[in-house]
N, C-alpha and C positions, 0 to 999 in steps of 0.2 A: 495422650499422644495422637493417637486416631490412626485411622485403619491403613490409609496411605504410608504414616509416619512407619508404622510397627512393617510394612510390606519394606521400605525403603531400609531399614535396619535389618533384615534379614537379608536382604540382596546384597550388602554390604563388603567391601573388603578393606581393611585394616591392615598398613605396616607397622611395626611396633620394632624401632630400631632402638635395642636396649633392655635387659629385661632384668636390672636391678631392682633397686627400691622403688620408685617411680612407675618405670615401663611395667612392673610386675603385677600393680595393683589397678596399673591402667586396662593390663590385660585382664588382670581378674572380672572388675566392674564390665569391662565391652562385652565379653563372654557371658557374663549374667544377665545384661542387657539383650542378647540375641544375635551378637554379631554374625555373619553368616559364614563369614572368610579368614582370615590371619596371616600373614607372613610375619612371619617374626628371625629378626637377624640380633644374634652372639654370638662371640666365640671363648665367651667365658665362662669357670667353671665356680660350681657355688663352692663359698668357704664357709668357714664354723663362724667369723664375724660378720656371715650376710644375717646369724639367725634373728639380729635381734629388729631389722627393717624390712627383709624380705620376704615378702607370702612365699614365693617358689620355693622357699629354699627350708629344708625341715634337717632333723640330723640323719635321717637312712638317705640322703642325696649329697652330702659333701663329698667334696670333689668331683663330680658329676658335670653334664654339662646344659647347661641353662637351656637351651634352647628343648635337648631330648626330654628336662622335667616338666619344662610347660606343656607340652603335648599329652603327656601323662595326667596334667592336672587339668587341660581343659575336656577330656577325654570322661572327666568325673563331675564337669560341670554342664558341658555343652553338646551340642551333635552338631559345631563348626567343621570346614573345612580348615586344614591347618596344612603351609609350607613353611619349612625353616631354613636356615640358611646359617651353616656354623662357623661365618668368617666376619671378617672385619667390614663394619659398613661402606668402608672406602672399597674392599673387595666387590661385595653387593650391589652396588648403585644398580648395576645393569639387569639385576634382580629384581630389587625392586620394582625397576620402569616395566620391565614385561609383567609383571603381577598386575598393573595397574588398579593400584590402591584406589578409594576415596580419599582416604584422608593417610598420612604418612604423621606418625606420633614417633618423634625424634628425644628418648628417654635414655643417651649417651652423654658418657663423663667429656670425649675428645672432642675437647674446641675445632681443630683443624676438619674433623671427621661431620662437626656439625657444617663448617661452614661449607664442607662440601657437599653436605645431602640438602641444601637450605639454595646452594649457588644451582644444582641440577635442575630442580624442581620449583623454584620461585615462581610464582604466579600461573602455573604448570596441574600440580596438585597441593591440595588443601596440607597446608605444613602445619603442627601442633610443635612449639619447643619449648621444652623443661629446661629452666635454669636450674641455677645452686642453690640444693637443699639442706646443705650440708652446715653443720654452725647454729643451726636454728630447733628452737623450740616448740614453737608458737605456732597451732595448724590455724588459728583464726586470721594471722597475717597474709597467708597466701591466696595470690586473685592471679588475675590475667591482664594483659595489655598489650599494644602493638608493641615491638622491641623498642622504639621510639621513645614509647613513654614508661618504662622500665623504671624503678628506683632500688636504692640499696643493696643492689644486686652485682659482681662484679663479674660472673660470667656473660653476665647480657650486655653489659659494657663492653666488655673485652671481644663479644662476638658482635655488637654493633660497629665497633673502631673497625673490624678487620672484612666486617663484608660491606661499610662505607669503600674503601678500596675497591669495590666490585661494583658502586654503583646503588647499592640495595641499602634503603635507608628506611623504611617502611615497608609497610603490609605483610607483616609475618606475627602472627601471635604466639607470646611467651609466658606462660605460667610460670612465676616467680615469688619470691617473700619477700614484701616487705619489712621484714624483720629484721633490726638489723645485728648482724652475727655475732654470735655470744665470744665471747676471750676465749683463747685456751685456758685451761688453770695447771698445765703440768708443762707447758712448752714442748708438747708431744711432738708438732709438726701432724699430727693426722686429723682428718677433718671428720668432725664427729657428725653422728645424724641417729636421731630418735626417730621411732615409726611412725610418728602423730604427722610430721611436717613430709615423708615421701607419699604416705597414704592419702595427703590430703591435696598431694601434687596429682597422682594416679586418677582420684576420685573426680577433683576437675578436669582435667586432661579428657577424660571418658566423657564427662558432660558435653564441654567443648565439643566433640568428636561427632555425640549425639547432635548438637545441636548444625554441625554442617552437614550431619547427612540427611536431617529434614527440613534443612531450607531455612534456618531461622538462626541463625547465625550473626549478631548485629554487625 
């Protein structure tokens, strides 16, 4: 990395809007990495079906609330600076901007909620967005691309259609699966997701992250 690189990572501050399956392992990896700062925004609290994708989330924390465990657990990993914020990102925006992130890692389920932290910030600060993890098996399917060029993905579609409406057709990068989503087999209606494909969203997400705060970013 070299001596500038590791200086720039520790100066660093990090939004992590999210802190499910995705945002949790993003946060894990940046905090391991040496992040120096965090803000992190939920207002949800963990369940007994986060245990089988989510690092935060253990069985002495159900019911709890995301945001107070991750403090707790970078507390055991890190000497970060940590702000949280226990409302909805649509609440937060105004949060976020006075923290003045580097990089803003957008690891929310709500379409409308992305398109409004993606329409604030556009070419503004460095935006990271996670599409849908959900459906999918396969951690070797998942890469990155501009939202532009997105495939098999219906949330990146669907948030392409709606921030075209606003003009924004490019230059925002979306970690996404190519994979393409597996059938229900019960007609549950619930969108399933194995650890392998949120972990492997977190883990790039973090690189990504790395790679804008030392400059090398293609």
């Amino acid at each position: 990395m070299g001596e500038d690189c590791v200086r720039k990572i520790k100066k660093s501050r990090i939004a992590i809007c999210g802190l499910g399956g995705v945002g949790g392992f993003a946060l894990e990896s940046l905090a391991r990495l040496g992040i120096g700062g965090f803000f992190l925004v939920d207002d949800d609290r963990f369940e007994i079906t986060n245990l089988n994708r989510q690092i935060l989330s253990n069985f002495d924390n159900i019911g709890k609330l995301k945001v107070e465990e991750a403090i707790k657990r970078l507390k055991l990993i890190s000497d970060c600076d940590v702000v949280v914020s226990e409302s909805r990102v649509q609440d937060a925006i105004y949060e976020i901007e006075k923290f003045e992130p580097d990089v803003i890692i957008d690891a929310i389920d709500d379409l409308e909620a992305k398109v409004l932290l993606i329409k604030r910030f556009y070419k503004k600060i460095n935006i990271i967005v996670s599409a849908g993890a959900g459906n999918r098996v396969d951690p070797t399917m998942v890469t990155y691309a501009d939202l532009s060029k997105t495939s098999n993905c219906s949330i990146a579609r669907i948030l392409r259609k709606k921030l075209k409406s606003f003009g924004i057709v490019s230059g925002i990068n979306v970690v996404f699966s190519k994979e393409i989503p597996k059938k229900e087999l019960n007609n549950s209606n619930i969108i399933s997701s194995a650890v392998f494909v949120p972990m492997a969203f977190g883990t790039l997400i973090s690189y990504l992250t790395y790679k804008f705060i030392c400059n090398n970013m293609d």
